[in-house]
N, C-alpha and C positions, 0 to 999 in steps of 0.2 A: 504493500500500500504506500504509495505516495507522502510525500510529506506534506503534512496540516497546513503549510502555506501555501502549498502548490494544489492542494487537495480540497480546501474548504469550500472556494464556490460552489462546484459542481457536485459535492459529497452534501450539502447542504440542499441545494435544488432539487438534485435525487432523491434525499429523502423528506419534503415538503412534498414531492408528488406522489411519493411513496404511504403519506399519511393521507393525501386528498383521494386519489384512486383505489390504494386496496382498504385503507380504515376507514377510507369514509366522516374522517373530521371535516369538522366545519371550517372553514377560513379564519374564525376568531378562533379558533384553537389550535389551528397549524401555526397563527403569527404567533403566541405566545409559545409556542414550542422553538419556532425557528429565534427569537429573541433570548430565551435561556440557552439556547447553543451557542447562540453567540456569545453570552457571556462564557461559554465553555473553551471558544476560540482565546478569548482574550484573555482566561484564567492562565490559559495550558501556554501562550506564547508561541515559541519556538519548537517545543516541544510535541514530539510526533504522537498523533490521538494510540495508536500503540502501544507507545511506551509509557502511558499515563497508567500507573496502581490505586490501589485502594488508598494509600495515604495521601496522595496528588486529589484526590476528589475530594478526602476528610480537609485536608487544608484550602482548600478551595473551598468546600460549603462553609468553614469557618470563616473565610473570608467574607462572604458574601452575609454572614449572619451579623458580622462585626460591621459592615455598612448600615446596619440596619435592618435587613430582611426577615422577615416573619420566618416562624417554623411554616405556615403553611405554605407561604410561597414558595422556602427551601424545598417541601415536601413533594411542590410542583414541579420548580428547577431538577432535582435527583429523578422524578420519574421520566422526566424529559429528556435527560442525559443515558439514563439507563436504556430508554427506548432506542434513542440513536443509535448506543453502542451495540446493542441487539443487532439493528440493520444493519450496522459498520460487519458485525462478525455474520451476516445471513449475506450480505451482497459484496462486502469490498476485504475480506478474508483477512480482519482482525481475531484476536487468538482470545480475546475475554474481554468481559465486560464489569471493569473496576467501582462501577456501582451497585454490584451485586451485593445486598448485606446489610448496604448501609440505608441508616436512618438518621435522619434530619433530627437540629434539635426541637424539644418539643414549646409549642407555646400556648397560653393561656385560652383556655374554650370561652368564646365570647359567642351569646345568641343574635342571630342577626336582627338589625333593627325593621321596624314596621313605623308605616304612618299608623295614626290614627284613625279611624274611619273619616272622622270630620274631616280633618286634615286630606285626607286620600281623594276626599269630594269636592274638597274646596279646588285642590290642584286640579284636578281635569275640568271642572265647571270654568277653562279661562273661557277669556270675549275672542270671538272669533272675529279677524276684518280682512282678512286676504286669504286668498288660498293657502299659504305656508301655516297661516292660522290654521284651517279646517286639517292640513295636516297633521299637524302636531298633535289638536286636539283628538282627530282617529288616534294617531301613535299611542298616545296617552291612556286614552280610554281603553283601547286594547291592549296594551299591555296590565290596567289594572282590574279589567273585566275576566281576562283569561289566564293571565301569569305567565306571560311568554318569556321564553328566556330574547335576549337582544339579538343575538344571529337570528332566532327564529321569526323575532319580527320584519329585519332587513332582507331575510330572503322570502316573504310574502311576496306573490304576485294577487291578480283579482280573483284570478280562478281559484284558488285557495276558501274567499268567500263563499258560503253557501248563507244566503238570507233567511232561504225560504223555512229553515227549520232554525234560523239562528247560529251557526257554528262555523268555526275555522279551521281547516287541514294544516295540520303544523312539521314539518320535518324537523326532527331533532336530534340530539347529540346521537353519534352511530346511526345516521341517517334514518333513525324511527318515525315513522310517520301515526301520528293520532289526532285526534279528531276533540275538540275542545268547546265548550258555549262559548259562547256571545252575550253579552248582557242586551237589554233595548238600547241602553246610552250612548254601549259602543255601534251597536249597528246603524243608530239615528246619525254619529259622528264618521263612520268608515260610509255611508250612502252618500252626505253633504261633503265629503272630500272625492268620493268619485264624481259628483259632478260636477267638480269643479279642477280636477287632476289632467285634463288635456288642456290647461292655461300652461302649468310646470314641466310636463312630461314630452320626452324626445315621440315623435311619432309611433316609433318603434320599441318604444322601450316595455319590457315584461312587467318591471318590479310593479306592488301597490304604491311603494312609498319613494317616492325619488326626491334628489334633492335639487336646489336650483339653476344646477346646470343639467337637469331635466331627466338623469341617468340616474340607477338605484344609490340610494340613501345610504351612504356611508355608519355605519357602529358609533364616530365619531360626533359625528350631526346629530344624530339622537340624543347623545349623552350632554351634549352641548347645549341643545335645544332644552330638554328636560331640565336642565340644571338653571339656564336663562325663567323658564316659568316659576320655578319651584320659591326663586327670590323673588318674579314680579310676584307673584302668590300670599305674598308673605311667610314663608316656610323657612324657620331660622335651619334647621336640617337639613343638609347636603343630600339634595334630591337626585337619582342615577336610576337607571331601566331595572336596575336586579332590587332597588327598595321596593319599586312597586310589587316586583313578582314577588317580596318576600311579605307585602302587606296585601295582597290578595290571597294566600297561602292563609293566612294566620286569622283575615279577617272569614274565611270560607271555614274555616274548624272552628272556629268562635262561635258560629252559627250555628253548624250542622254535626259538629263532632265527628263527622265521616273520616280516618283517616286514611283510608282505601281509596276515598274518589279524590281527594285532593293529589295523592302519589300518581294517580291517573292521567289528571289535567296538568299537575306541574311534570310529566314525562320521567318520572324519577324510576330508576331499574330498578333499587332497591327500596322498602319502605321505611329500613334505618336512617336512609336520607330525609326522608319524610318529618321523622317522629321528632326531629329538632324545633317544630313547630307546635307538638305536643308540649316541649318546656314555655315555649311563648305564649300558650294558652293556656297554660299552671298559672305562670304570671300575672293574667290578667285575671283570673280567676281569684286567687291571691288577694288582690287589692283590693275586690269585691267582696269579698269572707271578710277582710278587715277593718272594710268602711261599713260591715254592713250586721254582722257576729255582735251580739252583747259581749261574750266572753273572749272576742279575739281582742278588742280595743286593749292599745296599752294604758294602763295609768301613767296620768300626767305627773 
């Protein structure tokens, strides 16, 4: 095998296409894979990906932990690298793979945060006055009507829509494809941005949601856009696509205690993934026994 500096572009491209065509990731999770390898590039230097051991990788995540890096993102970075070096030793006839074993350090479980209800309805009720308006306010609304994760709403086109029964065709991570509701709010706001989406949109363009130079809507645009409302809004909380999925998650078990349909609509393989939203509806529960219990109240 080649040396790392002779070897990186094309060992990298190779396996970006190697994640897109036979895994099946999505484009937001091929960049962040191709972005941890690169810091794999720039950890290792000169240094041939070969001749990298287990202690070159221990010193390396220590590095990247002493910048600042979470255990989880560490935890992201190491499977990212392990999976390279898998392809390295499947296609370009490296001898091991020096991420085998290791485990990232660990860091503190924190539950994801949720709006409010109020809050969650304040944010999508903005004023619509342009078409970028009626956009955003679809984007919005369906992301907190259904829990879409952010690839899955940027790769919505129309035919995905179905009205007539209320619902969305969703591809998801490992190209899973299910089928999701629609509330009235979002299909009242995803109807008034279709008829108004051939003012923005290139003639030919597939996506639902495209951005002002008329071609599918960038991951970035969303998070931009969403985070612009969230302050006009009045929402002192750093508003992003994955709060809402995590307050429609939480506000849908609040409700229904289902935690089977919600693992459903939010696409999750496993229902451990899930049940993190079981602690966030302890919580709220919680407040409500204490504000509400004669014998929970503490004395003053």
């Amino acid at each position: 095998m080649p040396e790392v500096a002779e070897q990186t572009p094309a060992v990298l491209q190779g396996y970006l296409a190697y994640l897109n065509n036979e895994r099946n990731y999505s484009p937001l999770t091929a960049e962040n894979y191709a972005r941890d390898i690169r810091r794999l590039f720039a950890l290792a230097g000169a240094t041939p990906l070969p001749d990298l051991k287990s202690h070159h990788i221990r010193r390396f995540i220590a590095q990247l932990h002493s910048s600042g890096l979470g255990g989880r993102t560490l935890a992201r970075v190491l499977s990212s690298w392990r999976g390279f070096f898998s392809y390295l030793m499947r296609d370009h006839a490296c001898q091991s793979n020096p991420c085998v074993g290791l485990r990232p350090p660990k860091s503190p479980k924190t539950l994801p945060h949720a709006l409010s209800p109020d809050e969650a309805v304040h944010l999508v009720e903005m004023a619509v006055e342009s078409p970028i308006d009626a956009r955003d306010k679809a984007m919005f609304e369906l992301l907190y009507s259904s829990g879409l994760r952010l690839a899955e709403l940027v790769g919505l086109d129309p035919i995905d829509m179905d009205f007539s029964d209320a619902s969305v065709r969703v591809t998801g991570k490992g190209n899973k494809t299910r089928i999701v509701p629609l509330g009235s709010h979002a299909v009242n706001a995803l109807q008034a941005w279709l008829t108004v989406r051939a003012q923005v949109a290139k003639p030919d363009e597939t996506a639902l949601f495209v951005g002002k130079n008329g071609a599918r809507i960038s991951p970035r645009t969303v998070q931009l856009q969403l985070r612009k409302c969230g302050i006009k809004q009045g929402i002192t909380s750093g508003v992003h696509p994955h709060l809402l999925r995590h307050s429609f998650a939480t506000h849908v078990l609040q409700s229904s205690g289902d935690l089977r349909a919600v693992q459903e609509m939010l696409g999750h393989a496993s229902i451990s993934t899930t049940q993190v939203y079981t602690h966030l509806d302890f919580q709220y529960l919680s407040k409500i026994y204490d504000s509400a219990h004669p014998r929970a109240k503490k004395k003053s």
